[in-house]
C-alpha positions as CSV (number, residue, x, y, z in Angstrom):
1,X,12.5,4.7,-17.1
2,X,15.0,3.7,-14.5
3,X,15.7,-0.2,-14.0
4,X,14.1,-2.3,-11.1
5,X,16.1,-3.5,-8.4
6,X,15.0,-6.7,-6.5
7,X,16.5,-9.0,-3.8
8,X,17.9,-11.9,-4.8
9,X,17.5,-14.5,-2.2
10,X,20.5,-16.9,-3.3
11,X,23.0,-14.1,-3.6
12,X,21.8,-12.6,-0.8
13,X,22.0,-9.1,-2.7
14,X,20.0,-6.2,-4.3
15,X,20.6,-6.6,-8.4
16,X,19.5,-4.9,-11.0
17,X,16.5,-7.1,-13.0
18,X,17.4,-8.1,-16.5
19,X,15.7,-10.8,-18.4
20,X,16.8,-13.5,-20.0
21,X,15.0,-12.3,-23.0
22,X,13.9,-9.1,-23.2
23,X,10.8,-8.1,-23.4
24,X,10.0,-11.2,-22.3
25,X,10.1,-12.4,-18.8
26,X,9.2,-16.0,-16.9
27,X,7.6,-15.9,-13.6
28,X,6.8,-19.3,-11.4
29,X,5.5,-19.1,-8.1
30,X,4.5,-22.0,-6.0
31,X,1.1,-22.0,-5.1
32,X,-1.3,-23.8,-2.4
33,X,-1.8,-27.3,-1.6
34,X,-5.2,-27.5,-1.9
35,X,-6.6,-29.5,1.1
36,X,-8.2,-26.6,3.4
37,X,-9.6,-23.0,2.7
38,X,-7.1,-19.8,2.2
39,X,-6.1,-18.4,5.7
40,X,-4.3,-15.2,6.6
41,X,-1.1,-16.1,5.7
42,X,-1.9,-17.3,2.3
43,X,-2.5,-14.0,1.4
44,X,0.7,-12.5,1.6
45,X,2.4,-14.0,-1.6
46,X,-0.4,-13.5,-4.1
47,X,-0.9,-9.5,-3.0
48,X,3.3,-9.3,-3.2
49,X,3.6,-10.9,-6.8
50,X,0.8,-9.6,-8.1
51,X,2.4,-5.9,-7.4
52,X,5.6,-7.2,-9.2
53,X,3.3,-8.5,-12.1
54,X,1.5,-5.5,-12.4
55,X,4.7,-3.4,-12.2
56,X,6.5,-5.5,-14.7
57,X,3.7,-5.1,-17.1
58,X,3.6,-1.3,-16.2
59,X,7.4,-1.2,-17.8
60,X,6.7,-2.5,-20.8
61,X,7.4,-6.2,-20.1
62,X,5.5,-9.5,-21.5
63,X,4.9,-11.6,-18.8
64,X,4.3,-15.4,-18.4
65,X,3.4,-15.8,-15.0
66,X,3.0,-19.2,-13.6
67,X,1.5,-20.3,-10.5
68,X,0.8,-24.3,-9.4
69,X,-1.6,-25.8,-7.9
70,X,-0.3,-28.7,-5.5
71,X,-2.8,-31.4,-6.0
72,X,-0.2,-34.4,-5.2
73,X,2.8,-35.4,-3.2
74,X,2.9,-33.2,-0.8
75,X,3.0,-35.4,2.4
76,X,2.2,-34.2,5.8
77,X,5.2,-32.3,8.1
78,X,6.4,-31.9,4.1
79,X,8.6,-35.0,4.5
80,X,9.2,-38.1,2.6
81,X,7.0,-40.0,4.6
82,X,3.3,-40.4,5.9
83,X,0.0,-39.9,3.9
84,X,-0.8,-37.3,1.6
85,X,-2.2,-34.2,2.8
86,X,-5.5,-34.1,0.1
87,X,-5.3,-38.2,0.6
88,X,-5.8,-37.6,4.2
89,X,-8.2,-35.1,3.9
90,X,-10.3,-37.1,1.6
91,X,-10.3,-40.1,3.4
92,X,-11.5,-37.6,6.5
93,X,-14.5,-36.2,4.4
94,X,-15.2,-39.6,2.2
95,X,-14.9,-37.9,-1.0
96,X,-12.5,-38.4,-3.8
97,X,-9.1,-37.0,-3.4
98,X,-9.7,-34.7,-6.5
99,X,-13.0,-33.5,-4.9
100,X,-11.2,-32.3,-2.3
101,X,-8.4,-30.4,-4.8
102,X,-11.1,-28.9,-6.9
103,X,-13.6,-27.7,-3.6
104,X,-9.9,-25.9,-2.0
105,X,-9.1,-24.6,-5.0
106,X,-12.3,-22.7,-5.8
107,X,-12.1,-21.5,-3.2
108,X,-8.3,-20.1,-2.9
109,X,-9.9,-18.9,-6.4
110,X,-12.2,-17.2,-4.7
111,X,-9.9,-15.3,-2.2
112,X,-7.7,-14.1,-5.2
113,X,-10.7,-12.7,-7.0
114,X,-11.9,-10.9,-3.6
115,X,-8.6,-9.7,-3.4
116,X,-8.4,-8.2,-7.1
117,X,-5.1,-10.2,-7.8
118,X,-4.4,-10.9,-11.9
119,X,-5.1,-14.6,-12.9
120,X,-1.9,-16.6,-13.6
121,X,-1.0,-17.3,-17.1
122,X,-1.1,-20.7,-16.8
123,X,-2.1,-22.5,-13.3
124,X,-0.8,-26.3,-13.9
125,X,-1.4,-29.2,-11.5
126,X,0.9,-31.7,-10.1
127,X,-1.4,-34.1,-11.2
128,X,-1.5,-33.1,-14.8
129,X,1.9,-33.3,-15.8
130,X,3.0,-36.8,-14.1
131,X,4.8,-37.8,-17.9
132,X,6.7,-34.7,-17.4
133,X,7.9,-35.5,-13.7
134,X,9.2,-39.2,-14.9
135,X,10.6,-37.9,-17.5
136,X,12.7,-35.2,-15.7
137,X,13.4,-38.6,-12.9
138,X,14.6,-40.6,-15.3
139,X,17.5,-37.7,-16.6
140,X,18.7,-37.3,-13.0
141,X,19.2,-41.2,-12.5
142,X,20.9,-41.2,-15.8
143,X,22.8,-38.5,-14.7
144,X,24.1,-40.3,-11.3
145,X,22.2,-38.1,-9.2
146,X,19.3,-40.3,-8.4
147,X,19.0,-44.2,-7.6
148,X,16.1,-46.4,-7.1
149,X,15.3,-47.8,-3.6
150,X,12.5,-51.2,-3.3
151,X,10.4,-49.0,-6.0
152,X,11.3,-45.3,-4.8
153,X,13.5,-42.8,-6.1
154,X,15.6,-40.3,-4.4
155,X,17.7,-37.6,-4.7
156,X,22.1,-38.3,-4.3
157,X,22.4,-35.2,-1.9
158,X,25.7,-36.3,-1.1
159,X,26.9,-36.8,-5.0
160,X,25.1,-34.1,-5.7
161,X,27.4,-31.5,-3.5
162,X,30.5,-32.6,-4.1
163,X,30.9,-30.3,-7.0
164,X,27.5,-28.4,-6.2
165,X,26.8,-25.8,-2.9
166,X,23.4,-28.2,-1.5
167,X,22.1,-25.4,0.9
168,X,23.6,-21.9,-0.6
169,X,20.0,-20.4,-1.1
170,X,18.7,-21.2,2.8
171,X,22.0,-21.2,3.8
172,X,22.2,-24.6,4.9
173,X,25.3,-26.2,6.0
174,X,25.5,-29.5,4.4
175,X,27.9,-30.4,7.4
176,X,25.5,-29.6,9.8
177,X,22.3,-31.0,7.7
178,X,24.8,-34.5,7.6
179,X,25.0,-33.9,11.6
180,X,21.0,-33.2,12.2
181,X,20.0,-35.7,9.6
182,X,22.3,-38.7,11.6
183,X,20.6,-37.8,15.0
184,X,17.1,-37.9,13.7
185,X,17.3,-40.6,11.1
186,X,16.9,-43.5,14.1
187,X,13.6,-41.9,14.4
188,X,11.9,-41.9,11.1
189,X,10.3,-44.8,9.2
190,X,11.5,-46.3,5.7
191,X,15.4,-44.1,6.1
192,X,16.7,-47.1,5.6
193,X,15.8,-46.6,1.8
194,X,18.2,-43.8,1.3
195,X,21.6,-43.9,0.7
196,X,21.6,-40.8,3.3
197,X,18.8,-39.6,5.5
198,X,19.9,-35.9,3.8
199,X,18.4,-37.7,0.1
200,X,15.0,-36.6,-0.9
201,X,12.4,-38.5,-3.0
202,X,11.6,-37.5,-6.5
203,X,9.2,-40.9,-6.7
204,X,7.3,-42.9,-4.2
205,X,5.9,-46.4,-4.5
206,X,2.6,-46.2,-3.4
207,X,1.8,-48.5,0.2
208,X,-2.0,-49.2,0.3
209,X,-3.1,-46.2,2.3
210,X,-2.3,-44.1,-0.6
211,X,-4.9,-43.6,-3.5
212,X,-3.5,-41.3,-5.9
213,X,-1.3,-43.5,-7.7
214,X,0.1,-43.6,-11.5
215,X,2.4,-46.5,-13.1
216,X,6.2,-45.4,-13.6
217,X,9.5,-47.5,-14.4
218,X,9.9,-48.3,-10.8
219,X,6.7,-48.3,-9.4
220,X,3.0,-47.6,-9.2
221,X,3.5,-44.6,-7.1
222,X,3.2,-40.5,-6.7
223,X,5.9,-38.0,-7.2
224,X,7.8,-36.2,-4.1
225,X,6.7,-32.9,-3.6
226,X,9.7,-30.8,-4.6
227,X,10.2,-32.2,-8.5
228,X,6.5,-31.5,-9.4
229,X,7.8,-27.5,-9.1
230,X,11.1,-27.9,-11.3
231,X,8.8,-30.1,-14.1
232,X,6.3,-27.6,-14.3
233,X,8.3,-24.2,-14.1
234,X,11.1,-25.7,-17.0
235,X,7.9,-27.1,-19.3
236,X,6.7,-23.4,-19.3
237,X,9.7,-21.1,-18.7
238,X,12.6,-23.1,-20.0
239,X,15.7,-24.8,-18.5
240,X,16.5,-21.2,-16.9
241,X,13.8,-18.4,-15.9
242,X,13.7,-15.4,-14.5
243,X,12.3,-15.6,-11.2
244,X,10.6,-17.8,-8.7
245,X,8.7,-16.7,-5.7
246,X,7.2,-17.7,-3.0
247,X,7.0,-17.7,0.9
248,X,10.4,-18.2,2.8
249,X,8.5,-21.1,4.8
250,X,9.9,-22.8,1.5
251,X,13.6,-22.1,1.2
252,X,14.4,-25.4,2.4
253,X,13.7,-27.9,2.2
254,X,11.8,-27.2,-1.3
255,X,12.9,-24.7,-3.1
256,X,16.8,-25.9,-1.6
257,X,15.9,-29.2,-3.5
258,X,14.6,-27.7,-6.8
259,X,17.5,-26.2,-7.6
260,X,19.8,-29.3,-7.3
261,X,17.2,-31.6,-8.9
262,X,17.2,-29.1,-11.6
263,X,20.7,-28.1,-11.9
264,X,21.3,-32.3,-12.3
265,X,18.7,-32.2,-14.4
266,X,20.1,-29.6,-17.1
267,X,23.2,-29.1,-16.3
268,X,22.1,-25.6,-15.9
269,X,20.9,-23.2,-12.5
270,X,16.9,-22.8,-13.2
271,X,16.5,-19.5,-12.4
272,X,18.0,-16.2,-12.2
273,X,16.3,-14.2,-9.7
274,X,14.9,-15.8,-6.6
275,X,12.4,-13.6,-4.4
276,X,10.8,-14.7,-0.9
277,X,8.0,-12.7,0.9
278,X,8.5,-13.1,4.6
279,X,5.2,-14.7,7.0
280,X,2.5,-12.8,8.5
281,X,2.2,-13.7,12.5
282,X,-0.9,-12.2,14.9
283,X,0.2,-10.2,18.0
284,X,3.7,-11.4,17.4
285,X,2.9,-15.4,17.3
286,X,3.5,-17.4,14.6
287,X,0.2,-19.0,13.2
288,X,-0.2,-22.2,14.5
289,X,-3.2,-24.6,15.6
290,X,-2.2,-25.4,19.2
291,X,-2.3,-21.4,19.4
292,X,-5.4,-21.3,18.1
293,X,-4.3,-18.7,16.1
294,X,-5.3,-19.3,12.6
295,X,-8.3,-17.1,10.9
296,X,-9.0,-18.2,7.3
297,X,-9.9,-15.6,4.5
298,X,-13.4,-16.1,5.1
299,X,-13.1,-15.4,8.8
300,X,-11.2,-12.3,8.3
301,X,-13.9,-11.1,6.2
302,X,-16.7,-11.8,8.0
303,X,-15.3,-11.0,11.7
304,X,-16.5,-14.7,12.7
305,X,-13.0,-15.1,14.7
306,X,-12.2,-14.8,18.5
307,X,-9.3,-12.7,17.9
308,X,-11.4,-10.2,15.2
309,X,-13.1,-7.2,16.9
310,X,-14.8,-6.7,14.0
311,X,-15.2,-7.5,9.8
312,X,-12.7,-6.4,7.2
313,X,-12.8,-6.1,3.5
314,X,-10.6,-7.7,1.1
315,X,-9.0,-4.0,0.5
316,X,-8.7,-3.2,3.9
317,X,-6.3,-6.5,3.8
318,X,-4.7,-6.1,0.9
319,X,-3.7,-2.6,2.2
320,X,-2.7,-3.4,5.3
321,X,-0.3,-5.9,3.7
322,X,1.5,-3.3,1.1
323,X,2.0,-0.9,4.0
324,X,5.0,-3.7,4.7
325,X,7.8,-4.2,3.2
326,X,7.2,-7.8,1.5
327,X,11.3,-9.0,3.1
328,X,9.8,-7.7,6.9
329,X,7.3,-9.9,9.1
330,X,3.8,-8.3,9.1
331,X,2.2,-8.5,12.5
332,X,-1.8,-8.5,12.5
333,X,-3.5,-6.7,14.9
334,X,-7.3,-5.2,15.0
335,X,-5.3,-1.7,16.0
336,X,-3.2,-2.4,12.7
337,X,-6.2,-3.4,10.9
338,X,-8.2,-0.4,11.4
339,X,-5.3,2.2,11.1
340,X,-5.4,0.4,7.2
341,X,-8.8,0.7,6.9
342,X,-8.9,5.0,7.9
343,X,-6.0,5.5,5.3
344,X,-7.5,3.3,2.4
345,X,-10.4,5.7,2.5
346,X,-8.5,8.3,2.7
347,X,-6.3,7.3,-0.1
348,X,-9.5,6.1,-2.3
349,X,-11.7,9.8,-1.2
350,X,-8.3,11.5,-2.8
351,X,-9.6,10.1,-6.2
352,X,-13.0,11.6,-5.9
353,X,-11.7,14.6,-4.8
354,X,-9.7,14.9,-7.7
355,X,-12.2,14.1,-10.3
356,X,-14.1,17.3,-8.8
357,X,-11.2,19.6,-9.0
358,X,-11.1,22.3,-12.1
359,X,-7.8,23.2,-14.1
360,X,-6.4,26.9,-13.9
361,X,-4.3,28.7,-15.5
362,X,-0.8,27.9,-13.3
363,X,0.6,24.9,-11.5
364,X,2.1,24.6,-8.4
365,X,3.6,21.1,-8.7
366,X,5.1,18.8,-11.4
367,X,3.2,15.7,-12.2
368,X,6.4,14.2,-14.0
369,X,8.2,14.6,-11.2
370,X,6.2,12.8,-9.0
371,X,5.6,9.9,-11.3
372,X,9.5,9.5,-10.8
373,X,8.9,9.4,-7.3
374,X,6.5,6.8,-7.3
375,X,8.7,4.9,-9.8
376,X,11.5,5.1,-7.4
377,X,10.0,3.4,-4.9
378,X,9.0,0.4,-6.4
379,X,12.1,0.2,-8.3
380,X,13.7,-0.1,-5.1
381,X,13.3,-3.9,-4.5
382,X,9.1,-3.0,-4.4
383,X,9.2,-1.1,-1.7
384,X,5.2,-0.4,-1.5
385,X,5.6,1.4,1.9
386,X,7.3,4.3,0.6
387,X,5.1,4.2,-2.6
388,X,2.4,4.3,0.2
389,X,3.7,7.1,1.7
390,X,4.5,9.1,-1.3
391,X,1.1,8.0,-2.5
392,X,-0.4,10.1,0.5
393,X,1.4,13.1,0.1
394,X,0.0,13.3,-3.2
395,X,-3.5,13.4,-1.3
396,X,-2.3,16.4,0.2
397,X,-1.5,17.8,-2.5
398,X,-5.6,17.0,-3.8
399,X,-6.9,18.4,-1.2
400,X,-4.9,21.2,-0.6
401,X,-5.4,22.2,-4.6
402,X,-9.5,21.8,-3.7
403,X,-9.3,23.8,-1.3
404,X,-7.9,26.4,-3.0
405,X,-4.6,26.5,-1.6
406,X,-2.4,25.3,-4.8
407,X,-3.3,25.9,-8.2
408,X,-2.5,23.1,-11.3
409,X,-3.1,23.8,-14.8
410,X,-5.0,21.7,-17.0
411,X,-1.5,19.6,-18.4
412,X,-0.7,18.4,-15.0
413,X,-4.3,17.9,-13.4
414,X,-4.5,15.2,-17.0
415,X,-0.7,13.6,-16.0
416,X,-2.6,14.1,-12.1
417,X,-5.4,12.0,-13.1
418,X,-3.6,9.5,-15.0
419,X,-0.8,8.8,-11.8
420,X,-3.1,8.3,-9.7
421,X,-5.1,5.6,-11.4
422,X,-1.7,3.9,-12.1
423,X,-0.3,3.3,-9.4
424,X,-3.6,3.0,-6.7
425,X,-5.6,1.1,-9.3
426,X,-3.1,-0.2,-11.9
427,X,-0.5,-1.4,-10.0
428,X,-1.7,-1.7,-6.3
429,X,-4.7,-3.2,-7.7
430,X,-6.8,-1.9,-5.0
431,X,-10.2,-1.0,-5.8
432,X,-13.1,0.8,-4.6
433,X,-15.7,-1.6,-3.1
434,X,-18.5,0.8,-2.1
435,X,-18.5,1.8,-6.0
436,X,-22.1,2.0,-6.0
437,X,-22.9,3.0,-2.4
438,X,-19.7,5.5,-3.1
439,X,-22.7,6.9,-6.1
440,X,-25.3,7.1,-4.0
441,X,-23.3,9.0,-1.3
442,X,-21.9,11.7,-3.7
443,X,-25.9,12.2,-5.2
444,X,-27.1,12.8,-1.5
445,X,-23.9,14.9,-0.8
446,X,-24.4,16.9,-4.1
447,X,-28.3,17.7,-2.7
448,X,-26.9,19.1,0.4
449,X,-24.4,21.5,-0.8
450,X,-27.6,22.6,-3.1
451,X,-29.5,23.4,-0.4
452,X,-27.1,25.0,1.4
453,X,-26.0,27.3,-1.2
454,X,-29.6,28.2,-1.5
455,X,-30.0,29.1,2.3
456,X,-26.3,31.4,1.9
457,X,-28.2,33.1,-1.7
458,X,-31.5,33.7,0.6
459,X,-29.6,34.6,3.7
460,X,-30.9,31.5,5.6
461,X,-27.1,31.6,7.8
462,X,-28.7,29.2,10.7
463,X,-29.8,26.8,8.5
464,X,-27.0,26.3,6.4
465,X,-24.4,26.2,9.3
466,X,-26.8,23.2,10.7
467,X,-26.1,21.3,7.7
468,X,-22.5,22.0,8.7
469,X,-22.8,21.2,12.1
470,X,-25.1,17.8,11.3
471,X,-22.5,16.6,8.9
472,X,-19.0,17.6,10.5
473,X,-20.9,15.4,13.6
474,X,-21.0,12.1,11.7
475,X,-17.4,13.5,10.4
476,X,-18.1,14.9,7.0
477,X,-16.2,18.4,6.4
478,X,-17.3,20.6,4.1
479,X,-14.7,23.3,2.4
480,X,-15.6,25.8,0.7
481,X,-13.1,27.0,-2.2
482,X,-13.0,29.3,-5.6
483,X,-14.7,26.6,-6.9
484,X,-17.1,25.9,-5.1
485,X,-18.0,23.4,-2.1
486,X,-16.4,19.6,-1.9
487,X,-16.3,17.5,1.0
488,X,-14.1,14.5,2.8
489,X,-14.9,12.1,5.2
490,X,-12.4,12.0,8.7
């Protein structure tokens, strides 16, 4: 089995993966922060890593696969000041902030479960693991990379990068951050805390609008957003993993500032491979509220949206966003939408077909060799759109064996069989949804080739080009091969 290749956001180049320990490998992702249902674009990064789960598992890896759940800290416009998003949301709805965490994360629960993505190994919460965010602030200040300010703590940016590159994974400047930081620093409230507007906090003190709060060395307070990620991924994966994902809405400033809180942490960087999945925008516009823009997962599947012509299934999504490359932008459109939804079926009627088809005593194609097809496309840095594509010329293949055309013996239609669950099932993790409708259809299907073989054996040629004619009018083909009659929907 050849190795997988992936894109390596901080060195900016295609390496070969190798673990840290092998078979083993550590995978954290940053998840939501709970304080609103699952839209469109939050569906991007669990289809993408779940594919590079799968496939990982499919080459003989163990995987620990991580995945947060922001419950805390994460303040609104992601800076170091203001109210908490679930605070603020909470206040809005008069419930209890954690209320409001568990409602938006059933339900971004529920969008991964219509979506048929693989449960995390272990799904911690900021709030849960507040000793092991202290614990990690008090190394850094002991360190010399953090300092205490009237009861907060931030981050030494400045110390921090004179023998450290602060902005090599986004590709930051620090000379022009310094020069941005100076000109909007006259703007913002409570700067005059940090040593430099560029420092970040890794602990708050609490003002009276804020109700999650939990008693530290400095303060009664909340942790900062980015040092909830680096606590949680280095309890589970270690002082150095394997990779971290997530969207590239979070190179900087929060994955930027997980590696140098980490790095002065341990002395050590936290992870070897770092992968980002580019955003999804709609008609070419970025997703934004003053556009009016924004359809939620429950929207999208009910067609309850201005910009929807029409409902889509959780497939028909999760399609649509394989057929891009996960490093390209993915632009929604209805046009876009349904051109996923015609090939899905096609790609999931292939199956059925080739559950019907009967072995001979030849073959006219190599199963082997296309499983190192498929391989090599997701080998290459995951590249699910040529998987895609050689994915359909295999359905060619299907129908043009049940037709008759192309013969396979009984060795490759097994080896047949076996690829195609793999990699549409296995590893795509798409599935069929009509299963039980999908039953019904081929019983009713089955009745009318009967009958229509029956009108051929008595001679009844009107009556059994009508069923023809009726069915190839609500765009059912029938073919008739060597063995026997099968069907596909256009």
């Amino acid at each position: 089995m050849s190795d997988l290749k992936i894109y390596d956001t901080y060195k900016r180049e295609i390496r070969v993966f190798k673990p840290i320990r092998h078979p083993f490998v550590g995978i954290y992702i940053c998840g939501p922060t709970v304080y609103g249902h699952p839209h469109l674009g939050h569906a991007r990064g669990p289809i993408v890593f779940d594919v590079l789960h799968r496939y990982l598992v499919y080459k003989g890896y163990k995987v620990r696969f991580v995945r947060n759940i922001t419950d805390v800290g994460h303040l609104v416009n992601d800076a170091d000041e203001g109210e908490d998003k679930i605070a603020k949301k909470a206040r809005v709805e008069q419930l209890e902030p954690m209320e409001i965490a568990q409602f938006y994360t059933d339900s971004y629960h529920q969008m991964l479960q219509a979506l048929n993505v693989r449960p995390a190994s272990i799904e911690p919460r900021a709030s849960g693991h507040i000793i092991e965010q202290i614990d990690m602030i008090k190394t850094i200040i002991d360190k010399g990379f953090a300092y205490e300010s009237n009861g907060s703590v931030y981050f030494d940016v400045m110390k921090y990068s004179k023998d450290h590159d602060y902005g090599k994974l986004s590709g930051r400047i620090l000379e022009d951050l310094i020069a941005g930081a100076g000109n909007e620093a006259r703007e913002l409230e409570g700067q005059d805390e940090k040593h430099h507007p560029n420092d970040f906090a890794l602990w708050k003190k609490a003002g009276p609008e804020h109700i999650m709060r939990w008693p530290s060395p400095w303060s009664t307070g909340f942790p900062g957003w980015h040092i909830e990620c680096s606590a949680m991924s280095r309890k589970y994966l270690g002082d150095t993993f394997d990779i971290h994902g997530g969207g590239m809405d979070l190179l900087f400033p929060h994955h930027e500032s997980e590696i140098a809180q980490s790095h002065a942490c341990t002395g050590h960087q936290p992870v070897n491979y770092w992968i980002h999945h580019n955003m999804i925008t709609v008609n070419g516009q970025k997703m934004a509220k003053s556009l009016n823009n924004g359809i939620s997962i429950d929207e999208f599947f009910s067609g309850n949206h201005h910009l929807l012509e029409k409902a889509y299934t959780p497939m028909t999504l999760k399609f649509f966003i394989l057929q891009a490359h996960y490093r390209g932008t993915l632009d929604f459109s209805n046009t876009a939408l349904q051109a996923s939804e015609k090939g899905l079926n096609r790609l999931l009627q292939a199956g059925e077909t080739l559950n019907r088809i009967n072995p001979g005593n030849s073959s006219d194609l190599n199963a082997d060799t296309l499983k190192v097809e498929l391989e090599a496309a997701l080998d290459d840095d995951l590249n699910t759109p040529i998987l895609i594509a050689g994915l359909f010329d295999l359905v060619t293949k299907i129908n043009t064996i049940a037709a008759g055309q192309m013969s396979i013996d009984s060795e490759n239609l097994i080896k047949l069989k076996a690829l195609y669950q793999t990699f549409v099932y296995d590893i795509l993790g798409l599935k069929n949804e009509t299963e039980s409708s999908s039953d019904k259809v081929k019983g009713v299907m089955d009745i009318l080739i009967e009958l229509r073989q029956v009108a051929k054996q008595e001679k009844n040629y009107p009556l059994s080009d009508t069923i023809r004619m009726k069915l190839s009018e609500i765009g059912i083909e029938l073919k008739d091969g060597k063995d026997g009659t099968t069907y596909t929907f256009n």
